[in-house]
Each structure stands twice: as C-alpha cells, then as structure tokens.
N, C-alpha and C positions, 0 to 999 in steps of 0.2 A: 199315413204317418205325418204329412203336412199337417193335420189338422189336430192331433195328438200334438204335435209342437208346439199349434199357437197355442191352445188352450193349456199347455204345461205354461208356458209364458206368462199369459194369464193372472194362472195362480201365484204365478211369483210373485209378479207385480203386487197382488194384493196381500205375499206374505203366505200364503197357504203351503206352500213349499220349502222343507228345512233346507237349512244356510250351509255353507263351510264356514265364511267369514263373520266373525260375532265381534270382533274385538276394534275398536279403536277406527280410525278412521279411514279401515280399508276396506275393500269393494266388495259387495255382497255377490256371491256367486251360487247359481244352484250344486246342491251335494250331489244331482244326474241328471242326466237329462235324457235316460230313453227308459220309458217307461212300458210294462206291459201290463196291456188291456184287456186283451183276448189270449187269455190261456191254449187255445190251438192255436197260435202263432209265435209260441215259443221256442220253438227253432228256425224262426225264419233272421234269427241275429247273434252273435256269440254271447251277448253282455246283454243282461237288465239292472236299472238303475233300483233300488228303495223296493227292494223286496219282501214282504211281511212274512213271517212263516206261519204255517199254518201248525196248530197243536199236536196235528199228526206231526206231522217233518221234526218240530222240536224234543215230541216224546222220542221219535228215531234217533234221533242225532243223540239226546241220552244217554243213549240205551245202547249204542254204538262206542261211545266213549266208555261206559261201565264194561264193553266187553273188552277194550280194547287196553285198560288200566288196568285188569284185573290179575294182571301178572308182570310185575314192577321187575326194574334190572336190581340185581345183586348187589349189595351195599360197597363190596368190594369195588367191584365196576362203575358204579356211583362216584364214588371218590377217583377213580382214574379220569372220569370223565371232565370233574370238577377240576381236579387239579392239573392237569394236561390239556385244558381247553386252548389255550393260547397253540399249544402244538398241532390240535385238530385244524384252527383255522391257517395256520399255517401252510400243511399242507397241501389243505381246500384250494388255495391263493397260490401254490408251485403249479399243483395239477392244470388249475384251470387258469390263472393267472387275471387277465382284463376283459378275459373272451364271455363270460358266465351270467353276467347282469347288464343289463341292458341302464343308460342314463337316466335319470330319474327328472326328464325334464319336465313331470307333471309339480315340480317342488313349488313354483313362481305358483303356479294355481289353486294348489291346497294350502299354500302360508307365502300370500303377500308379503309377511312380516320378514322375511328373510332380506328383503330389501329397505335401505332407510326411506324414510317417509319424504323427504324432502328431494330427493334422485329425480329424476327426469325420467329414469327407466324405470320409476313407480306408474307413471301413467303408461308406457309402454306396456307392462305388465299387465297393468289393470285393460287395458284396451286388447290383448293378446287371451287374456283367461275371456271373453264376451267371443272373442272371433271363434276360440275351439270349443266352443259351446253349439254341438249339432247333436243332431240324431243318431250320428256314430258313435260317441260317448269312444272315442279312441284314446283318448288321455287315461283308462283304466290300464291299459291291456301291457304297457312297461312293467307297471309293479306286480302284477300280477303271474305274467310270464317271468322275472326274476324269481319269484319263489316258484314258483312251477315247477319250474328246470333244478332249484336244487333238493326239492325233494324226489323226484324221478331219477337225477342221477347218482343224490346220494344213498337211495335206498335199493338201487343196483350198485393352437392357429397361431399358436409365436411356433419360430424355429428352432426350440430348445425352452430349456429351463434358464430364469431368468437368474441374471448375476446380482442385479441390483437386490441391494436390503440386506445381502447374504452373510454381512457379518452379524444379523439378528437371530440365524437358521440355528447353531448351535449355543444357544447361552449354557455359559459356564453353572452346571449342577451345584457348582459349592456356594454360589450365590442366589439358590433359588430355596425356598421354604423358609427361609430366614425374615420372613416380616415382610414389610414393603418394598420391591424393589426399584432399584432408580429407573428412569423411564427409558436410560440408553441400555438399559439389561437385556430389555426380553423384545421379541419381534412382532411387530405390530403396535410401539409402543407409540406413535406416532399417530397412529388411525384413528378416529371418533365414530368409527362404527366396526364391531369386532362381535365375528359371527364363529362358534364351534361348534362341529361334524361330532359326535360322539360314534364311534363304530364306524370310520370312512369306507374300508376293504379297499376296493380297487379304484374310489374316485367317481362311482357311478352316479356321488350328489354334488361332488369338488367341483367337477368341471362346467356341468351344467351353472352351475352358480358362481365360478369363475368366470366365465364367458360374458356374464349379466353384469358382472362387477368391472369388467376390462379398463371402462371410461370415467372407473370411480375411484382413485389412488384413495383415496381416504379411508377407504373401507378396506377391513382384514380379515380373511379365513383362517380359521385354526382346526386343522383336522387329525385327527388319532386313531388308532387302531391298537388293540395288543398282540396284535399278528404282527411282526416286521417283516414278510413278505408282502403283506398290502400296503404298508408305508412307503417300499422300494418300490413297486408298483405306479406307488402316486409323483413319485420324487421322478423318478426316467420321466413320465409321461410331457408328449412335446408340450401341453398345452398346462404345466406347473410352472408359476411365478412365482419367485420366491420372495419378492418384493411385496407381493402379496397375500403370501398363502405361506405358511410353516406349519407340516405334515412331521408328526412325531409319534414314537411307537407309547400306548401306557394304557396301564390297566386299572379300570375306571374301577375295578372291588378293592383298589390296595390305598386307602385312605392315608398313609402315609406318604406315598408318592407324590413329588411336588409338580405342579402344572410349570411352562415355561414363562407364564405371566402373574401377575398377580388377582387375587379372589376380587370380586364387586365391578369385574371390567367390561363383561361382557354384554352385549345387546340380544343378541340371541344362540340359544342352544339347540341345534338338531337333534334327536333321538327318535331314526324313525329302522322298526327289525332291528334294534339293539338289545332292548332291554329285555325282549321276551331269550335271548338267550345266556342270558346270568339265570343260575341261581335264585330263586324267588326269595332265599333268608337272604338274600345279599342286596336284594334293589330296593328295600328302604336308603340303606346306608349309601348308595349311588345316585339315587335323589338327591339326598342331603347335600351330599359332596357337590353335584351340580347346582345346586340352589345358590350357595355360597361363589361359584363363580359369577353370577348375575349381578349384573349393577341395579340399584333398584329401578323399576319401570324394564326391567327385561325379561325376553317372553322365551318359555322350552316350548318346543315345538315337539310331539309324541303322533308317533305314527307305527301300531303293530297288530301283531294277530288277535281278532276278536274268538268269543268261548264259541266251538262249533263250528268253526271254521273248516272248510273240504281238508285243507292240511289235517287238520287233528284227526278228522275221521277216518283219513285214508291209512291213521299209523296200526301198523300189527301188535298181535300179541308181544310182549316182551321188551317191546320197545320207553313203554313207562319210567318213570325215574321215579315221579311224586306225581298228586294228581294236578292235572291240567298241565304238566309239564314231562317231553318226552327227548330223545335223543334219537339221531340220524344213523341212517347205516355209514356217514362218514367221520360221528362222534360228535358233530353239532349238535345242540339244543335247543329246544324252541317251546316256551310257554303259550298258554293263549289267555289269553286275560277279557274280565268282564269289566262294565261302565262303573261301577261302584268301588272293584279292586282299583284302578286307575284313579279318580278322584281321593281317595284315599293316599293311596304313594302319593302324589303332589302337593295335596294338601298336607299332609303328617309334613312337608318341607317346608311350611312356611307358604307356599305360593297358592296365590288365587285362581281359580277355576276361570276363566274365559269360553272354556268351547269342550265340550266334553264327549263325544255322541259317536255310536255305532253305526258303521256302513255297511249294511246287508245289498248284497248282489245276489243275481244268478248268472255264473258262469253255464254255457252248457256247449255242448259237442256235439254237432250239428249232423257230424258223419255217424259217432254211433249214435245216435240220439241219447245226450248222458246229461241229464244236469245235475250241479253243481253250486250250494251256497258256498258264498265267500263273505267273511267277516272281518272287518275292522277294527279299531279300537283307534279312533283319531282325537285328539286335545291340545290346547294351548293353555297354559297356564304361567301367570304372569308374577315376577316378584313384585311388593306391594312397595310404595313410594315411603310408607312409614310402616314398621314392623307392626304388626297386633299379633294379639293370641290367637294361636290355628283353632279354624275351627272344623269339626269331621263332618 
C-alpha cells in the first residue's frame, strides 16, 4: 500500500489525479486517496476511492432503477407528501433529535471556500486537509454513515448559548421584504463575511463550522431549516452563539418568504443533502431565490446524491414518486441527480460553473462480502462580478 501511495502522489503532483479544489486561490486536494488495484483485495478495506463502473454494473444499476420506478406512489399520497413535508422532518428531528448524523467535519476539506481567504485558519485548514490525506481515506465514512443510518431506519465548548448580538436573533418581520434594510435591522449586519446553511437539521454542519469561526468575530452563520424542531435543536445546543450564528425556521420553496437580511449579502451558500429532497418542479425556483442572496464573487457550495447511487437502488417497489425521485418509509424524499442536471440548475441562475464532478466509490462489507457504489454529485458555483447572459 506504501507504494500505491507514493506513486498516487505522484500523479498528483503532475496533475494526473482529479482535484476537489478548482476555484480561486485555494489548495488543491486529491478527490481520494485509496485506490484499488487489485480487484482480489477488495475487501481487505471498507472505502475505495475513483471507482469506474464497468458497463455490466451500469446496465444493472439500470435496470435496477427501471424495476424499482416501475410502480409510482399515488397521486393522492404525492401531494400529502409534498405538502406535509415540513411535518415529516419534523417528526424525523422529535424521534431522533441530534443523536442521527454524525458532524460533517469533512466541510473545511471538500470547500475551503467556507472560510475567508484572508483568516489565519485558512492556512490551518489548508495544512489540516494534506495531514488527513492517508490511505484510510476516513474523512468519507461521516457522510456516508449519515445517510446510511436514515435510510435503514427510516425504511423500518462555550457554557451556553451566547447573549451577545441577541437583540439581532429576532428582527422585527414587518421590516423585513420591504427593500433595503438599515444595517442595525438584521443580525449579522456588522460581519464582512456571512456564510448560509441551507437545510441545517440538527447542526451537524453549524458547529463544525462554528468551532472554525470562534477567533473570527467578523464572520457570520446563517442557518435554516423548515423543520422548527431542528432550529430548537440548534438554538439549546451548548456550542450556539448567537453573536454569531442566527438559526431561523423557512422554507427555501415559498419565494415569498422574506430572509432576515438583505439579498447580494452573502459570501457563501451551503446546500449540501438538501436539494435532492424538494420537489424537482420546485428547485429551479430555489436556485433562483439563492442566487439573489449572493453578493457578486460569491460562491454555493452543492453537495448530493449522484444517479445510481446504493441509496436509489436499494429503494422497493412503490416507493417512486417520479423518476429518479423516491420517498422514505418516514415520508422523507430524496432525488439523485446527474452532472449535466446540476450544471443546468446553477447555471439557468445566473452563476458560473467552478467545479462540477461526480464521486464514484466503492463502499463494501467486509463481513458479508457486499459491495456497494456510492455516488455523488459535488459543485461550486460562483455568482459573476458582472451579470452576462446565462449560458446552458
């Protein structure tokens, strides 16, 4: 395996190995680092990195999908799903509350950009994403056991929360959609770097990225849900400053709902296992809507299920809504999306492609001997410093 390392090194060096990082002046990192070479020693690890399928495996996976669509849920139950989704996550977030997802401290490694350029803990970062660069390629296996766990169960350092900034926590609704607001309105209005959570849940990307933020008063979280059990979730939690962080409940499909700040403010936008469960007629218009909160030269960060993914194929009959989009035995929904659908939604928004690229694994199960594609859909895409015409 040493020598499988060097010579993966190697290739970086000279570029032969795809990137995560493509944008701007931050660190280039490999998309894996544990490769396999020898197909009989595919279970001597859980995780391989940049795996190619072969024409057999993709006509399966198909053909798997075709059986597995082939009997859609009822239009009826459609629309309950749709319009009660806020009450599914809901109860998701009663039941299981902060215990279900594990921190998403792989976020610094997969989008530098989450931190300003000029920080101290930019090089920290950047020197942290080279150190957990090994052979164990353990920086997958968080996001990966998050969605694990809710598809198997649903198909059966402060001492408190911070007082400081707190008159910014609730701005007054009857001064908010009304144009520009004054800067003592809304919270965060103080900060020169202002970062939003799209789909927070429990905090599992808040804190991690709080934590990074502690020595940065300058910089501000803004995190949402339209669950208001996972807003209360984030709000108790001991490690929520409100000095720095205003956690509010809304729902990213109601384009009339007004944000607590104003549109063009933002530096970056997270959106990562959010978008695959709207609606697929609805997440044009929830681009949109994000777009306009970016200040120009700011970047969305997308991170979700790729087409073919072990999820989708593990779903049964019945389970269908539309194709490439299914629902959970807890009433959750979850899309899987291809590289071309993706480029598409961001661009129809005005923003420029930066990084756009699918991440094929093999998960596998060492005990029964089971493997396991795992597919991504990861991209940055950045608003443009001067508007032009979108181009597809």
């Amino acid at each position: 395996m040493n020598v499988i390392w060097r010579n993966y090194i190697c290739c970086l060096r000279l570029r032969k190995v795809p990137h995560r990082c493509h944008s701007g002046s931050h660190p280039v990192a490999p998309l894996g680092s544990r490769i396999l070479t020898d197909p009989a020693k595919v279970f001597e690890h859980n995780m391989w990195d940049h795996m190619q399928w072969s024409k057999e495996e993709e006509e399966a996976a198909r053909k798997k999908v075709e059986e597995n669509s082939a009997v859609q849920v009822i239009p009826e139950e459609q629309d309950k799903y749709e319009s009660e989704a806020s009450k599914y996550w809901d109860v998701f977030y009663k039941i299981h509350k902060n215990k279900f997802f594990k921190n998403r401290n792989w976020l610094l490694r997969e989008f530098p950009e989450i931190l300003p350029i000029d920080l101290k803990t930019k090089e920290n970062a950047r020197e942290s994403s080279w150190d957990h660069i090994k052979p164990n390629a353990t920086n997958c296996f968080s996001r990966i056991q998050e969605e694990k766990n809710h598809f198997k169960k649903s198909s059966v350092s402060s001492d408190g929360p911070s007082k400081a900034g707190s008159d910014f926590s609730n701005p007054d609704p009857k001064n908010l959609g009304k144009g520009p607001l004054k800067t003592e309105l809304f919270p965060g209005s103080r900060a020169n770097f202002r970062i939003l959570e799209v789909g927070c849940g429990a905090g599992n990307s808040v804190f991690p990225i709080l934590n990074t933020l502690q020595n940065t008063p300058e910089s501000f979280l803004y995190c949402c849900d339209f669950a208001s059990g996972a807003i209360e979730l984030v709000k108790s939690h001991s490690s929520y400053r409100a000095a720095q962080c205003s956690a509010f409940v809304h729902d990213v499909c109601n384009d009339g709902l007004p944000y607590p700040f104003p549109d063009g403010i933002l530096d970056v936008i997270l959106l990562v296992f959010v978008l695959s469960s709207i609606h697929p007629d609805r997440m044009q218009g929830v681009v949109n809507r994000l777009s306009k909160l970016l200040k120009p030269g700011g970047m969305l960060l997308f991170r979700d299920y790729g087409r073919y993914d072990n999820t989708q194929l593990r779903f049964k009959k019945g389970h269908c809504l539309s194709e490439n989009f299914y629902v959970r035995g807890d009433g959750t929904r979850a899309y899987f999306f291809t590289k071309g659908e993706v480029h598409l939604l961001f661009c129809k928004a005005g923003l420029d492609e930066k990084q756009n690229l699918v991440d094929h694994r093999l998960q596998v199960n060492r005990k029964k001997q089971v493997k396991m594609h795992r597919v991504w859909v990861q991209g940055k895409f950045q608003k443009p410093l001067h508007p032009s015409p979108p181009s597809y």
